[in-house]
N, C-alpha and C positions, 0 to 999 in steps of 0.2 A: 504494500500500500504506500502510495508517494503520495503528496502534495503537490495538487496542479493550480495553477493560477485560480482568480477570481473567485476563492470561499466552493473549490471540487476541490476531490481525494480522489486518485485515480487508482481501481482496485485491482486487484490478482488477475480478475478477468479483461483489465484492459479499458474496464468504462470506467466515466467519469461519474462523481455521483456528489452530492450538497454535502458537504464536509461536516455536520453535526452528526453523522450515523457513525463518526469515529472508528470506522472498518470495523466493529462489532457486529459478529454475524446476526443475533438477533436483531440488532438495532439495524440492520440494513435489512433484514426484511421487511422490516418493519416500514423504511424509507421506498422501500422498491413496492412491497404490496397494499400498500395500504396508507400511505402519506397521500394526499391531495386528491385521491379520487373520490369521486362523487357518491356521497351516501344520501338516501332517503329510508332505509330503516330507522322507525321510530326507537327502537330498542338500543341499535349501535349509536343512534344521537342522544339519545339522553344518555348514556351508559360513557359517550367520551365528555359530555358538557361537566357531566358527576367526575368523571375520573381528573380531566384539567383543572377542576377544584380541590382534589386531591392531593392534587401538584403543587398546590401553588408554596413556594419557599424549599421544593425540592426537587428533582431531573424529573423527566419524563423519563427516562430511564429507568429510573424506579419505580415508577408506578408501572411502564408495561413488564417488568418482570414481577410483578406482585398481580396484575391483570386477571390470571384465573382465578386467584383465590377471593379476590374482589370481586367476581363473579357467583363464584361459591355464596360468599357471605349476604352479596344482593339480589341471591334469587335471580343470578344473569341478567339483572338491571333491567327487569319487568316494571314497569311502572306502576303497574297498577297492582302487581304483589309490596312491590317496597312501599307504597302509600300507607300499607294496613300497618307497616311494624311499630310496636312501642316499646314501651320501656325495656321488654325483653331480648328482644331484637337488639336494643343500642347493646346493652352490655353484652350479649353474645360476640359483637362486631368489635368492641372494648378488647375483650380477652381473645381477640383472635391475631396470632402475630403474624398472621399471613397479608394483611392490610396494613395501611397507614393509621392506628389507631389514636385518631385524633376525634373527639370528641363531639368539638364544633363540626368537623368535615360528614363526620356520620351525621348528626342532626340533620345539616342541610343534605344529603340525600334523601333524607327520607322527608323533609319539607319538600323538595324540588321534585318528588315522585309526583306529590299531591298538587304542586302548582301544575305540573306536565299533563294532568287529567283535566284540568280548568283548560290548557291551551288544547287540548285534542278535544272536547266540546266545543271550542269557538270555532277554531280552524278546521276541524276534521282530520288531522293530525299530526304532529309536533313538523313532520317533513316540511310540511305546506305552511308552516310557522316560521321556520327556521330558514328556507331558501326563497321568502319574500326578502330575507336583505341579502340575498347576494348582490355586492354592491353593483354598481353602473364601470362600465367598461370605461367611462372618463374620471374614476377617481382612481384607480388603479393606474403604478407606474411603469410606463412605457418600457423599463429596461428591467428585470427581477435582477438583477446583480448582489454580491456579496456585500456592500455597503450599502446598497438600498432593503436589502432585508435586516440586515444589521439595524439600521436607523429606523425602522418602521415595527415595533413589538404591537402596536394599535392599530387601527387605521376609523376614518370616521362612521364607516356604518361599524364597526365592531363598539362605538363609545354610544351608538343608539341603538344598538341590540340590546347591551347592559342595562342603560337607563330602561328599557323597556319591559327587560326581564327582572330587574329590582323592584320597578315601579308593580309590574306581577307576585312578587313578594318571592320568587328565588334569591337564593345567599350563593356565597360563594363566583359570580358572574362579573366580576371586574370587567375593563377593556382588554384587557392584558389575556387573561384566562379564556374571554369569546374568541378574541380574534385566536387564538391558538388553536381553541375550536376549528372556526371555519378554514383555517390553514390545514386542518387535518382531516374535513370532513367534504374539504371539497369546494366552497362556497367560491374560494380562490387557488389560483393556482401558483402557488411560492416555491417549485421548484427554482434553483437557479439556473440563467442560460448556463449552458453547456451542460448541466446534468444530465442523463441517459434519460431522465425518467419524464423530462418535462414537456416532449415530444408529445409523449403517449399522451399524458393526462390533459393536456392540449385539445388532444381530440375525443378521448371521451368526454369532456367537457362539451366541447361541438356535439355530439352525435345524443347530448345526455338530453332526456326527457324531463324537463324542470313539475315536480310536482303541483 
């Protein structure tokens, strides 16, 4: 694995790929299957908005290697199972060292189960919620480069998602925490130029049926 210009790491196999997956094989799967493509599963959406809460003041890194058991613990981040849990439920998720046992982070999933059922009544669900702000192709920077993703952790539909999702009574939904959402969920497409990967997600992007 070498260091190739503009924020790529060029790997074993010869591509280039966005220098944050640290040539860690999991974490490069994880950049190659599943970074920026388009999701409309309501399960895998609320299940990464909860887990990028979970994140927040440690890697994503460690949350996707703790990912199944966080699965385990949330009922596979069923919305409308995590809605019902109470007091039982927290301290199960308490004494489970498989997760981030953080206290406030549990609460607010099992809040943001119950807000996610308020938004799949209004909308018809959380997809058709979530990819009304994919932003406009003019606020979006003409060049994804390695100092433009660098300098951009927010962007202004990620700062009116949040307001909107707090103003709904979700926790944990910062600017910081949505846009890294929609950076991984597909809304946007932040591969860097030269990555292998930004081609492709380019055009599922194009071909993608907007909910």
């Amino acid at each position: 694995m070498t260091g190739v210009p503009d924020g790529l790491i060029r790997g074993d196999d010869g591509l280039d790929r966005c220098f944050w997956h640290g040539g860690l094989e999991d974490y490069r799967r994880y950049h190659d299957e599943e970074w920026g493509r388009p999701v409309t599963d309501d399960i895998r959406l609320f299940e990464k908005i909860c887990l990028e809460g979970f994140q927040s003041g440690l890697s994503w890194l460690t949350i996707l290697r703790k990912r199944e058991s966080f699965r385990t613990a949330f009922a596979g981040f069923d919305f409308h199972q995590v809605a019902t849990f109470g007091d039982d439920d927290i301290a199960r998720c308490l004494a489970d060292a498989g997760i981030v046992r953080h206290r406030g982070k549990i609460v607010s999933t099992i809040n943001n189960a119950r807000r996610a059922i308020d938004l799949e009544d209004e909308y018809g669900s959380l997809s058709r919620y979530f990819w009304s702000y994919e932003p406009d192709a003019s606020e979006r920077p003409t060049r994804m480069d390695y100092a433009t993703l660098r300098a951009n952790p927010t962007s202004p539909t990620s700062i009116r998602l949040s307001k909107d999702l707090k103003k709904r009574g979700w926790t944990f939904v910062g600017p910081t925490t949505v846009y890294a959402f929609m950076q991984a969920m597909g809304l946007v497409n932040d591969h860097i130029e030269g990555c292998c990967c930004r081609a492709g997600i380019e055009q599922l992007r194009a071909n993608f049926v907007r909910p």
